[in-house]
LOROMAR-890044 format. One record per residue (C-alpha): residue in one letter; x, y, z. Coordinates in nm, 4 decimals. Layout:
BEGIN
A;X;Y;Z .
...
! end
This chain:
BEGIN
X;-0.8104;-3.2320;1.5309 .
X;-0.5530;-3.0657;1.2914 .
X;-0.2192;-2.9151;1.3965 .
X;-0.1060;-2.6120;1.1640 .
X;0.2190;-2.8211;1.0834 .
X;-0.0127;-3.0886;0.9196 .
X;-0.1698;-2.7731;0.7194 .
X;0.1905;-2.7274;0.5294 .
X;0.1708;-2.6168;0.1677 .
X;0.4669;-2.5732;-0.0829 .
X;0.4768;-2.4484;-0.4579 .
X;0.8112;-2.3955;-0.5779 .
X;0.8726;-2.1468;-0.8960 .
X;1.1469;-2.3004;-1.0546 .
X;1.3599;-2.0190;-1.2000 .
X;1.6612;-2.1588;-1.2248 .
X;1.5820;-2.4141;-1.4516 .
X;1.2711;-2.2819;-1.6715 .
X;1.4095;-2.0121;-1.8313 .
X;1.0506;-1.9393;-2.0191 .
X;0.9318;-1.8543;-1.7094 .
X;1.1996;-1.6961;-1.5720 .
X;1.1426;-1.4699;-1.9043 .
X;0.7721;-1.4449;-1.7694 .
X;0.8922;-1.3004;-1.4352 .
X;1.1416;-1.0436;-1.5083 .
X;1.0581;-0.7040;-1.5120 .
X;1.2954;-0.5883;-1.8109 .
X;1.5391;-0.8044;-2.0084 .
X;1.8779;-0.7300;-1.8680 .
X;2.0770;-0.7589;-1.5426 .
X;1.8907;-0.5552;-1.2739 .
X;1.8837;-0.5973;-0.8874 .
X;1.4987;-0.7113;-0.7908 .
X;1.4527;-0.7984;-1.1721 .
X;1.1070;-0.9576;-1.1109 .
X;0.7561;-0.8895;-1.1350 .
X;0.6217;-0.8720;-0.8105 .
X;0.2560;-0.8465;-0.9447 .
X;0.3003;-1.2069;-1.0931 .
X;0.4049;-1.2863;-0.7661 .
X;0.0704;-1.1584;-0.5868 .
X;-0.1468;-1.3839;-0.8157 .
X;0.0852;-1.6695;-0.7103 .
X;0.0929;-1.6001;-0.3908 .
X;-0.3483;-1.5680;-0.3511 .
X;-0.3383;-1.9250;-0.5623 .
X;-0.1377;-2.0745;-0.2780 .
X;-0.3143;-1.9429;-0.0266 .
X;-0.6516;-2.0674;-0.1510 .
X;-0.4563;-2.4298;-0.2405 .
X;-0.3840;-2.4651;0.1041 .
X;-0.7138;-2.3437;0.2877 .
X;-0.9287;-2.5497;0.0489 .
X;-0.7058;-2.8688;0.1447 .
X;-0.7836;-2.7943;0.5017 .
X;-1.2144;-2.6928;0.4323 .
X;-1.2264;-2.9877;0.2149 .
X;-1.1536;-3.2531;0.4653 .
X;-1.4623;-3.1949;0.6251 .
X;-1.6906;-3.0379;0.3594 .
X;-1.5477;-3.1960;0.0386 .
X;-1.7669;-2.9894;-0.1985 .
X;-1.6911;-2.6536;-0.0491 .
X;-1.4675;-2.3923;-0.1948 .
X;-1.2851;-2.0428;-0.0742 .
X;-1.2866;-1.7338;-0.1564 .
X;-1.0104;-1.4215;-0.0598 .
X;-1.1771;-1.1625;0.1776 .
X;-0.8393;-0.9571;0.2202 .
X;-0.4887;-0.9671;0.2046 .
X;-0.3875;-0.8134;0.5468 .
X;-0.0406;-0.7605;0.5022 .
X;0.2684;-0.8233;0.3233 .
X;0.6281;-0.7158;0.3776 .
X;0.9157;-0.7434;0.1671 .
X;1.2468;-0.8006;0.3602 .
X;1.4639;-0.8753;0.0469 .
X;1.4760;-0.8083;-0.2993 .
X;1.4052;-1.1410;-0.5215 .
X;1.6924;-1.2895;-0.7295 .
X;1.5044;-1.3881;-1.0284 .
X;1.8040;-1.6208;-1.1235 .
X;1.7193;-1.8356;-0.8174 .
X;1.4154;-2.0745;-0.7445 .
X;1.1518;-1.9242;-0.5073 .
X;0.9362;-2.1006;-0.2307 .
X;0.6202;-2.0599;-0.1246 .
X;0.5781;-2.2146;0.2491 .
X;0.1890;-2.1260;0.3345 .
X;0.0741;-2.2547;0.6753 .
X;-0.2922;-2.1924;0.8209 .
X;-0.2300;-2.0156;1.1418 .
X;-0.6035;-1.9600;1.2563 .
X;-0.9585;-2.0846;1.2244 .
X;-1.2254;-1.8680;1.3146 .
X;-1.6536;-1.9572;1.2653 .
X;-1.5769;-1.9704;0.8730 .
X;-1.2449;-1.7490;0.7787 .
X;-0.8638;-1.8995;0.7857 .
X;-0.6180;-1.6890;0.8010 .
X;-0.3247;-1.8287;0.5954 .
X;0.0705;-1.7308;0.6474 .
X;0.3001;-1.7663;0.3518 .
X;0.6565;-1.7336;0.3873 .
X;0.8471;-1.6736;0.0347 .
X;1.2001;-1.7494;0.0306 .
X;1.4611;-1.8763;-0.1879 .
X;1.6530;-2.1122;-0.0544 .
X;2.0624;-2.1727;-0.0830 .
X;2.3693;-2.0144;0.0312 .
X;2.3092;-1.7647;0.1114 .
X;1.9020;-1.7928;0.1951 .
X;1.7199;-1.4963;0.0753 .
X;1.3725;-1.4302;0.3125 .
X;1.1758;-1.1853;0.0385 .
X;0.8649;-1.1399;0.1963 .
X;0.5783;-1.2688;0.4866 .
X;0.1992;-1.2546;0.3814 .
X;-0.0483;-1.2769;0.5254 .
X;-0.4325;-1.4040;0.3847 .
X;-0.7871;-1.4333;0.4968 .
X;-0.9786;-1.6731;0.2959 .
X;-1.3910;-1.7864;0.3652 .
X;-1.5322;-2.0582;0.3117 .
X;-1.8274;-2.1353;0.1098 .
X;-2.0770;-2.3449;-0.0239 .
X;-2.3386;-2.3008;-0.2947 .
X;-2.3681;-2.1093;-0.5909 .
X;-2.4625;-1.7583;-0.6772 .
X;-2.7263;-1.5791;-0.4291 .
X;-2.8160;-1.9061;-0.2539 .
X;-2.3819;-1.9516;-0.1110 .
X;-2.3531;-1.9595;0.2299 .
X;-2.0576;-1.9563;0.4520 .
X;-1.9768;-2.3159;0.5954 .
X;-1.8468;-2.3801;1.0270 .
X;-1.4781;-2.5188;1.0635 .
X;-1.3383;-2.7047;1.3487 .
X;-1.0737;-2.4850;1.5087 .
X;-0.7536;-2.6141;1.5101 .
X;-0.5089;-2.8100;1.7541 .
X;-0.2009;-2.5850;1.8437 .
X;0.0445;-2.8605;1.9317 .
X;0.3440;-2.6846;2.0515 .
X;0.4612;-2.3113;2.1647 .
X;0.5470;-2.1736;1.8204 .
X;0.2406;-2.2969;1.6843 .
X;0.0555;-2.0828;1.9783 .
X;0.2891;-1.8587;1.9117 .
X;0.1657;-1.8085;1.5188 .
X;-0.1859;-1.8438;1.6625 .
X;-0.1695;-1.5234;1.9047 .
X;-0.0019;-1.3317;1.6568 .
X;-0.3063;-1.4114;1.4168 .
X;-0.5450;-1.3028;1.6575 .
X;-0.3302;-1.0075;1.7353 .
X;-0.3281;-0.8774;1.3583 .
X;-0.6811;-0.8692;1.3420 .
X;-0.7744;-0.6719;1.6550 .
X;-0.4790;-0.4423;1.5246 .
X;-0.7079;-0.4382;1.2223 .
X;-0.9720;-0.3814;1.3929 .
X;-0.8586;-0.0651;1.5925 .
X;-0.6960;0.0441;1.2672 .
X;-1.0294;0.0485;1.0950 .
X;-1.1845;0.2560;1.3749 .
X;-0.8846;0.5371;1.3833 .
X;-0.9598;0.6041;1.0324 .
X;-1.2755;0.7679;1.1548 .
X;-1.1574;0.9291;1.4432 .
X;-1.0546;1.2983;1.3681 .
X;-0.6889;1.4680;1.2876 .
X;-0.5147;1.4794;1.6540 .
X;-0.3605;1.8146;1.7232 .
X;-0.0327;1.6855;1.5530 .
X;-0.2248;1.5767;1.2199 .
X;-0.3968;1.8642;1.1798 .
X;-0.0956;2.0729;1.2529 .
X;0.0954;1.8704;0.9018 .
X;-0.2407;1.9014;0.7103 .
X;-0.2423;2.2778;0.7887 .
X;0.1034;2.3121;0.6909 .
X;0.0732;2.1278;0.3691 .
X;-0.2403;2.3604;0.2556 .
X;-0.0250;2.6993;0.4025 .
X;0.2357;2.5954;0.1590 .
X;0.0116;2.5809;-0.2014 .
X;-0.0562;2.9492;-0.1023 .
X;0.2554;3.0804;-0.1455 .
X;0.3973;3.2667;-0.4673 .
X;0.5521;3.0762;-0.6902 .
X;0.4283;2.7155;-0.5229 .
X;0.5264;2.4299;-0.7403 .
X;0.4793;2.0896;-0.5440 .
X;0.3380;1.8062;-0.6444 .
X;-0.0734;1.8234;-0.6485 .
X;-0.2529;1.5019;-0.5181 .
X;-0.5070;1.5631;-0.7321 .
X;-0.3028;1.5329;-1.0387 .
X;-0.1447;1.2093;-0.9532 .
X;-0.3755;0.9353;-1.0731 .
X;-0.3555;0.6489;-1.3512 .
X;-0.6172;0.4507;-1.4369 .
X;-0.7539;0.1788;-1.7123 .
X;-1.0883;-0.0029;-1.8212 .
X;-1.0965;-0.3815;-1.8089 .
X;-1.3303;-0.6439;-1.9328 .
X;-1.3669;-1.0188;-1.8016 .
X;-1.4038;-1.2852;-2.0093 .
X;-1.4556;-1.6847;-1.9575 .
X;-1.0985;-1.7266;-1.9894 .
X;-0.9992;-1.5566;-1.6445 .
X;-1.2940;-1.7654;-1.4910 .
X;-1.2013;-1.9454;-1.1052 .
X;-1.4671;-2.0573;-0.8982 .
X;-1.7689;-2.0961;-1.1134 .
X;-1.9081;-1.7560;-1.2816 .
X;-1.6409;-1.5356;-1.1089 .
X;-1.3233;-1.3703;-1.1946 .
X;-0.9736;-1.5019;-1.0048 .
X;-0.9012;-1.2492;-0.7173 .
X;-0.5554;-1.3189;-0.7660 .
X;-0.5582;-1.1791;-1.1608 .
X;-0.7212;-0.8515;-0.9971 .
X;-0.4831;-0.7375;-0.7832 .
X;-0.1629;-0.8083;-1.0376 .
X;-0.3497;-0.5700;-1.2427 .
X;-0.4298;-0.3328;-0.9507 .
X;-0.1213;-0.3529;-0.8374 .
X;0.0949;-0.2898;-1.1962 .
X;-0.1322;-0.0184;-1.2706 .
X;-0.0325;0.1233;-0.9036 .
X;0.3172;0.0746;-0.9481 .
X;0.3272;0.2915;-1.3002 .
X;0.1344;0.5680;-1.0888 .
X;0.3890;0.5911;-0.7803 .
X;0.6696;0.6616;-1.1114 .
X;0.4789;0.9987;-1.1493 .
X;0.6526;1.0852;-0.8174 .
X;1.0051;0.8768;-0.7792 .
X;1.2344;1.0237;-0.9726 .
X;1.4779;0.6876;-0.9736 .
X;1.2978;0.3576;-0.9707 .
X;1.0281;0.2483;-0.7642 .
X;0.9868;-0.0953;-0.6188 .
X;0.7496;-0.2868;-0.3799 .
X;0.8099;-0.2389;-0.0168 .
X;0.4765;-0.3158;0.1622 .
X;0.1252;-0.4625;0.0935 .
X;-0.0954;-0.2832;0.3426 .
X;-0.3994;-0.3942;0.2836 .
X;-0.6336;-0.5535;0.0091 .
X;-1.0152;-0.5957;0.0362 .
X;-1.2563;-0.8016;-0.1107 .
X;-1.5878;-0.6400;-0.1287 .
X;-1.7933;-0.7959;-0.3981 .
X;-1.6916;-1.0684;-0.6897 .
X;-1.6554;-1.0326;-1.0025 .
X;-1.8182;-1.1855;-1.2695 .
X;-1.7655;-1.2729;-1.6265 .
X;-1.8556;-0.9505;-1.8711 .
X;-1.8389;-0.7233;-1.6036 .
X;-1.6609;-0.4506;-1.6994 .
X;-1.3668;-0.2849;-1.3881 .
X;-1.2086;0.0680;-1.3540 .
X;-0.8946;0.0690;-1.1945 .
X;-0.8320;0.3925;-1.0715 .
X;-0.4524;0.4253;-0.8662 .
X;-0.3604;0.7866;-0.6639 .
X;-0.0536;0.8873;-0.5091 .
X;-0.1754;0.9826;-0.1452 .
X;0.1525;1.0173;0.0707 .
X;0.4733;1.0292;0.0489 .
X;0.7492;1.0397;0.3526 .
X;1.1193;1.0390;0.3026 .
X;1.1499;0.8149;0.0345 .
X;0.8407;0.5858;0.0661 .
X;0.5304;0.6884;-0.2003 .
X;0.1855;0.5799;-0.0723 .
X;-0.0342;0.4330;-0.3825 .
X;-0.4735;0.3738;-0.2915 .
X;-0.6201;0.1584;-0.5898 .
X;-0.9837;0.0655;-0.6307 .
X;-1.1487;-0.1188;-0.8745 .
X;-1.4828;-0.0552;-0.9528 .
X;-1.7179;-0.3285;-1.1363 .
X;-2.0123;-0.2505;-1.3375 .
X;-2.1918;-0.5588;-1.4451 .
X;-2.2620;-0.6396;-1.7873 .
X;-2.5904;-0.4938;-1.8078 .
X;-2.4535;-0.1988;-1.6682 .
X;-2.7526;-0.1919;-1.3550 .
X;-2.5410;-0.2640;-1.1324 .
X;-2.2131;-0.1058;-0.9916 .
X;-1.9786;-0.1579;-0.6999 .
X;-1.6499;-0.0756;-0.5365 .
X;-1.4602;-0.4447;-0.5640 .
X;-1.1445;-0.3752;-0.4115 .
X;-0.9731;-0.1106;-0.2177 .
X;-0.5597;-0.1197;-0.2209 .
X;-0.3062;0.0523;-0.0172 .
X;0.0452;-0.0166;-0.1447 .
X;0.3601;0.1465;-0.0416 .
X;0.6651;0.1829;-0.2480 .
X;1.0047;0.2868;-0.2090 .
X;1.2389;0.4933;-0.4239 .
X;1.5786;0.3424;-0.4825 .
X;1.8694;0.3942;-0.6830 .
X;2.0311;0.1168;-0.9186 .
X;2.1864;-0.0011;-0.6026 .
X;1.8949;-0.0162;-0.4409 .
X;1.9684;0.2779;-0.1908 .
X;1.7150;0.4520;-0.1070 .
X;1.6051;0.8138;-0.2379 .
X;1.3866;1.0892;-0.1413 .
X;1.0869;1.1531;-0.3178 .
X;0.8701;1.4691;-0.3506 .
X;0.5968;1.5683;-0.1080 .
X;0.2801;1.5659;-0.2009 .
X;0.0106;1.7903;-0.1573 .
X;-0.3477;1.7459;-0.0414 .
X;-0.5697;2.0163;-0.1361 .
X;-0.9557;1.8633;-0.0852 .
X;-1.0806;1.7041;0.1898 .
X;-1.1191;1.3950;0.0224 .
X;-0.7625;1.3938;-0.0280 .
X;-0.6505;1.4787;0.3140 .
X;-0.8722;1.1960;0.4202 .
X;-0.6874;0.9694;0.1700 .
X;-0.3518;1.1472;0.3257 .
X;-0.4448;1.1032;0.6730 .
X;-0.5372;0.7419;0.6732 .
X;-0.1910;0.6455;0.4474 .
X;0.0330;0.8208;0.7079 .
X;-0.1482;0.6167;0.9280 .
X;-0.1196;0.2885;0.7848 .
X;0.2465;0.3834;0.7171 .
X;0.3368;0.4855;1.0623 .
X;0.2515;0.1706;1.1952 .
X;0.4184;-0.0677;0.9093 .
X;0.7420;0.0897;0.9366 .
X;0.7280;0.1731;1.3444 .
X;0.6756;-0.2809;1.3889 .
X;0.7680;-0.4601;1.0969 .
X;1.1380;-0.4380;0.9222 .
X;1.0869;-0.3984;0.5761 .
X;1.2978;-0.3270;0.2193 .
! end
């Protein structure tokens, strides 16, 4: 059997030294605290988490491959030095019937050492093309020591958190929550109400795929999605901070259905919540195939981003208003989500 240490998988982006693509990875060309584009970094970071699963899947089914089902979660702790080489430590922490969950610390290492984010992925494995691909069995793992259990418990942990997460977004408002949407709809009734409208607070673009962007045979690389999904999101969250707006949390990216080549996408990015000075941004990408008979939700996003200063303090940002009940659906489950990112996990 297969201990996670022996599942160990590095990629270093050397920044230092290659300054073309240190050029690649900055957000603007001049000195700026958190200079780099953290959307780059997502496509890196779903590259090295299929690298590593697919070493593990193909020791025992050499001609299978992996696919990302979701992103669970990632946090930023630090703001990246783009100056400074970062690594990418991914580790499989579980094996369930078919799925690997894959951990990915990102760090740059030195004096002092900068900790930037944990991630967190869920990759499947498969074999077969098209409609005839079926999801192939793994042997579970051998958890060799206490921090390896550790990591292991944790992993199953996340995903009944998931889990109940999932089912809360059904349940209905408690008293509390319906008390804050209540107030929130009170307030767009009085005179002279000039807040923020959810409904006005939404980017989005049209996409094609072409061969070029091809991964696994006939489909699209998940990691090139949700750079765009997310860059798209961050220029939407700027229709709220009034300073500058940065990553602070990933909370959650789906996989629904692939893409393929000529399909065409629809990003579409809303501001749902906002809290202090923390701005909630939902993306979904919608695919329409080529022949246009077919259409389907792809991905769903929830990012959260933080207003900050040129210090990187942090500022307050607006409220924002629900008015439909779609959008105090979309408010409700953010607040949510956010309430329990920033009430267990430190983050920017």
């Amino acid at each position: 059997m297969t201990t996670p240490a022996e599942t160990s998988f590095y990629q270093t982006l050397p920044l230092s030294s290659d300054l073309k693509l240190r050029r690649r990875f900055m957000v603007v060309d001049e000195p700026l605290l958190g200079n780099l584009r953290f959307g780059l970094l997502l496509e890196v970071l779903d590259k090295v988490a299929e690298e590593a699963s697919l070493k593990y899947v193909n020791r025992f089914h050499p001609e299978a491959r992996v696919v990302t089902a979701a992103i669970d979660n990632i946090f930023v702790r630090r703001p990246a030095d783009v100056t400074r080489d970062i690594v990418c430590h991914a580790r499989i922490n579980h094996v369930g019937k078919s799925s690997i969950e894959v951990g990915i610390r990102v760090e740059q290492p030195g004096e002092p050492a900068n900790h930037i984010a944990s991630c967190y992925f869920t990759m499947v494995a498969r074999s077969g093309m098209g409609e005839g691909a079926v999801s192939v069995a793994l042997p579970p793992l051998d958890y060799a020591d206490g921090h390896e259990k550790e990591r292991f418990g944790k992993a199953v942990a996340r995903r009944q958190e998931y889990k109940q997460q999932q089912a809360a977004l059904h349940e209905p408002p408690s008293r509390k929550e319906y008390e804050m949407l209540t107030r929130l709809h009170d307030a767009q009734e009085n005179p002279g109400f000039c807040g923020h409208l959810a409904g006005r607070l939404v980017t989005d673009a049209w996409e094609r795929m072409y061969p070029e962007q091809e991964n696994v045979p006939q489909k699209i690389f998940g990691g090139y999605l949700i750079r765009r999904a997310y860059e798209l999101s961050a220029i939407c969250s700027e229709l709220v901070a009034p300073n500058r707006s940065i990553i602070a949390a990933v909370n959650r990216i789906n996989f629904f259905h692939p893409v393929r080549m000529g399909d065409k996408l629809h990003f579409t990015s809303r501001v749902v919540y906002t809290n202090g000075s923390f701005v909630c941004v939902e993306a979904g990408i919608e695919r329409i195939s080529r022949d246009r008979t077919a259409s389907a939700l792809s991905n769903s996003c929830l990012f959260t981003f933080v207003n900050v200063d040129d210090k990187l303090n942090h500022q307050p940002v607006p409220q924002v208003f629900p008015t439909t009940y779609a959008e105090d659906g979309r408010y409700l489950a953010a607040h949510r989500s956010y309430q329990a990112v920033v009430e267990h996990h430190s983050i920017i």
